[in-house]
C-alpha positions in Angstrom: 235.5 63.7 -29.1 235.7 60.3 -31.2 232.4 60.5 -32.4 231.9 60.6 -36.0 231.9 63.2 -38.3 230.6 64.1 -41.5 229.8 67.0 -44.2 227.2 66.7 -46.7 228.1 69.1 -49.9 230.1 69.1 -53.3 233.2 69.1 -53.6 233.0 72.5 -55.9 231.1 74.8 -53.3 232.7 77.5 -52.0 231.3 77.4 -48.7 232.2 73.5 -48.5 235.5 74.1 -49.2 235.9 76.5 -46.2 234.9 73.9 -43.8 236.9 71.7 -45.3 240.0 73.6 -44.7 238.7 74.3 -41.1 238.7 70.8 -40.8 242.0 70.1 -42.5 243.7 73.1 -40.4 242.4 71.3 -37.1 243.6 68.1 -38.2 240.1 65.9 -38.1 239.7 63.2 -40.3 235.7 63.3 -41.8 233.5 61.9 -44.7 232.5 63.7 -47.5 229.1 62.8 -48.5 228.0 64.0 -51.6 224.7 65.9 -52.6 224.3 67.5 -55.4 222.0 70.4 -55.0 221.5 71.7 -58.6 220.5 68.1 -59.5 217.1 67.6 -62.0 214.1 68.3 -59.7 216.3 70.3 -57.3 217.8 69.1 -53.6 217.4 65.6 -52.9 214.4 64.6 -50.5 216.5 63.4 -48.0 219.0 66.1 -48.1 216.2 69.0 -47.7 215.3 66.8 -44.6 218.6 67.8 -43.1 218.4 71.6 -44.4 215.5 72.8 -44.9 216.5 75.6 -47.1 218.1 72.7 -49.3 221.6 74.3 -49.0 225.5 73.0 -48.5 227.2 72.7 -46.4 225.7 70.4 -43.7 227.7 69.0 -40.7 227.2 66.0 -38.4 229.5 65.7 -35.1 228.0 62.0 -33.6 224.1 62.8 -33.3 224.8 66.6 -33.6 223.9 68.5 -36.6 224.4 71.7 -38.2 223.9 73.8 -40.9 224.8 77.7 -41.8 229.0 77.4 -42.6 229.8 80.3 -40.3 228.3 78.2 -37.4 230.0 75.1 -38.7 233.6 76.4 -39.0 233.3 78.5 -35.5 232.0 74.7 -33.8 234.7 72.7 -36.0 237.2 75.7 -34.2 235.7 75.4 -30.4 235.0 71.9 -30.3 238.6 70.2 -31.4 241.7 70.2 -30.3 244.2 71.5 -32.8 245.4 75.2 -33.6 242.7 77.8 -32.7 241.1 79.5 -36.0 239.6 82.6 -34.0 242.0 85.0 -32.7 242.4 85.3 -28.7 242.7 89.3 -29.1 239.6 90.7 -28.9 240.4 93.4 -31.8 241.8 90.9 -34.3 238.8 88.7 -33.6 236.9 91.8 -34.1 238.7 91.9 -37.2 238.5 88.3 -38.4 234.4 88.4 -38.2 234.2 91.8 -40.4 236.1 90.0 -42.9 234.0 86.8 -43.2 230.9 89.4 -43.4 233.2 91.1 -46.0 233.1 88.0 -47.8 229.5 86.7 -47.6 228.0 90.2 -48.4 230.2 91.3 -50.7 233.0 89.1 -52.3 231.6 85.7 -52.9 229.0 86.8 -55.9 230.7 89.2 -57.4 234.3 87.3 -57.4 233.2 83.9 -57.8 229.3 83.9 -59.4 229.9 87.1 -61.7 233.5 86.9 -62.6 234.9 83.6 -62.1 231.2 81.5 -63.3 230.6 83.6 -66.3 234.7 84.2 -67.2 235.4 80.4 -66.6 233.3 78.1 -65.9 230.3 79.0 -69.1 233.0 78.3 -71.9 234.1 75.2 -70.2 230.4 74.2 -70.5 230.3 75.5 -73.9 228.7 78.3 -73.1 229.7 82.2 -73.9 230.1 84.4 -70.6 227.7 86.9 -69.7 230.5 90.0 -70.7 227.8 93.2 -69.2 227.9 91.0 -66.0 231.5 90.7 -65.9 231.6 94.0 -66.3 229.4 95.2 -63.8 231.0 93.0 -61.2 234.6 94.4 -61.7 233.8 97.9 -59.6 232.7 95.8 -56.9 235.8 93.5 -57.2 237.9 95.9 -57.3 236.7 97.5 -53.7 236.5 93.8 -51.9 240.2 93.6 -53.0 240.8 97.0 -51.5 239.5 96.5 -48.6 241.1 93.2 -47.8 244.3 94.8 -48.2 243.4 97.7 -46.2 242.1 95.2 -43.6 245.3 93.2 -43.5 247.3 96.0 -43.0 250.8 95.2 -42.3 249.9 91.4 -41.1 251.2 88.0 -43.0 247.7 87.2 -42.3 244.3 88.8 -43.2 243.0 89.4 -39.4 246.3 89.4 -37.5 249.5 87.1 -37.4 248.1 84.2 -37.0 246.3 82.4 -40.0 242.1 82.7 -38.9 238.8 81.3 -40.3 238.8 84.8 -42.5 241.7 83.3 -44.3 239.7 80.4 -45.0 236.9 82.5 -45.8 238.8 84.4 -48.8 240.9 81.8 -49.5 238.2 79.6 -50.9 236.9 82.5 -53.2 239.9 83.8 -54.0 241.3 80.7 -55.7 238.5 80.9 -57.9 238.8 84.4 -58.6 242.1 84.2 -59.8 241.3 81.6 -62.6 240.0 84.0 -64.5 242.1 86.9 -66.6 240.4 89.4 -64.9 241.1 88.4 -61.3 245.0 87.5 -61.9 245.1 90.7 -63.1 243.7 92.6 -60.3 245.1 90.2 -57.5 248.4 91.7 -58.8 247.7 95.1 -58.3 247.8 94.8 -54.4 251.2 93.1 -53.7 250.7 92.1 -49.9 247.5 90.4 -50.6 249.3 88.6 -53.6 252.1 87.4 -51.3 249.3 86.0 -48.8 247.9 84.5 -51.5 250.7 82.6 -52.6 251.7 81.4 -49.1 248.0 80.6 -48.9 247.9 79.0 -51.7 250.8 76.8 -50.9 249.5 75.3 -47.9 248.4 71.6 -47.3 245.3 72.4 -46.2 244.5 74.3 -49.8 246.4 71.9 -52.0 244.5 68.8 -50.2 241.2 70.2 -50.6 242.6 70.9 -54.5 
């Protein structure tokens, strides 16, 4: 398994950043290629030639490609050596898939686009946040939170006790959630999920990716 690999995103996306930390968890070495897909004209020519939907993240193992990050962090999981990232135990892995739907259908607009984009990332730009879309988002926060924390149940980990790619699924939201008021706010109103958090937070694999 020597051949070479390499991710094609930004260094902001969400969904790069959780193959990154599959990546960093399994302990592979890998170039970051930059594309920049809200660049003037839209995706770069070359880039839509590897995606057609002219998306990130995009994955190269040797002469194998891939795009769709769900199919990327399960192949980063199944095809090196390292610890495993989907749980053995039919129910927890059961468990660790609802979660990552959790977080594509539900979590990742309303935490990071609605909240996080408009609360943060607009007045950095100079911009003033969207506050009826902030507001509208906050119901819909509030149950992904809940349900996490329901999910986890008594676990140190989201799908079970061992860390899993739905950890690395909410992680990646999550730290961008918090940034803003809103999101500290509510991440402290459900205690276990706050303590994963911080031991989430604290690993290498989170503070190399930064």
């Amino acid at each position: 398994m020597g051949e070479r690999v390499r991710l094609y995103g930004a260094t902001y996306s969400v969904y790069v950043r959780i193959v990154r930390l599959a990546l960093a968890e399994k302990g592979i070495d890998y170039q970051l290629v930059p594309v920049d897909v809200f660049a003037t004209g839209g995706p770069p020519p070359e880039h839509v030639g590897r995606h057609p939907f002219g998306r990130i993240p995009v994955f190269e193992h040797g002469d194998f490609a891939l795009y769709e990050t769900g199919a990327i962090a399960r192949y980063v999981d199944e095809a090196f050596p390292g610890p495993r990232l989907q749980p053995a135990d039919l129910f927890e892995r059961a468990r660790c898939n609802q979660l990552i739907s959790l977080a594509d259908a539900y979590a990742y607009r309303s935490l990071v686009w609605d909240i996080y984009v408009e609360r943060v990332e607009r007045p950095a730009d100079g911009s003033f946040p969207d506050e009826e879309r902030i507001a509208a988002a906050l119901p819909m926060a509030r149950t992904c939170l809940a349900a996490i924390s329901e999910l986890m149940g008594g676990h140190p980990w989201l799908a079970g006790p061992e860390l899993s790619l739905a950890d690395l699924y909410l992680a990646s939201m999550l730290d961008y959630f918090v940034r803003a008021p809103e999101g500290e706010a509510m991440m402290r109103e459900h205690g276990r999920l706050a303590a994963w958090w911080e031991r989430m937070a604290a690993r290498p694999s989170m503070v190399a990716i930064g």
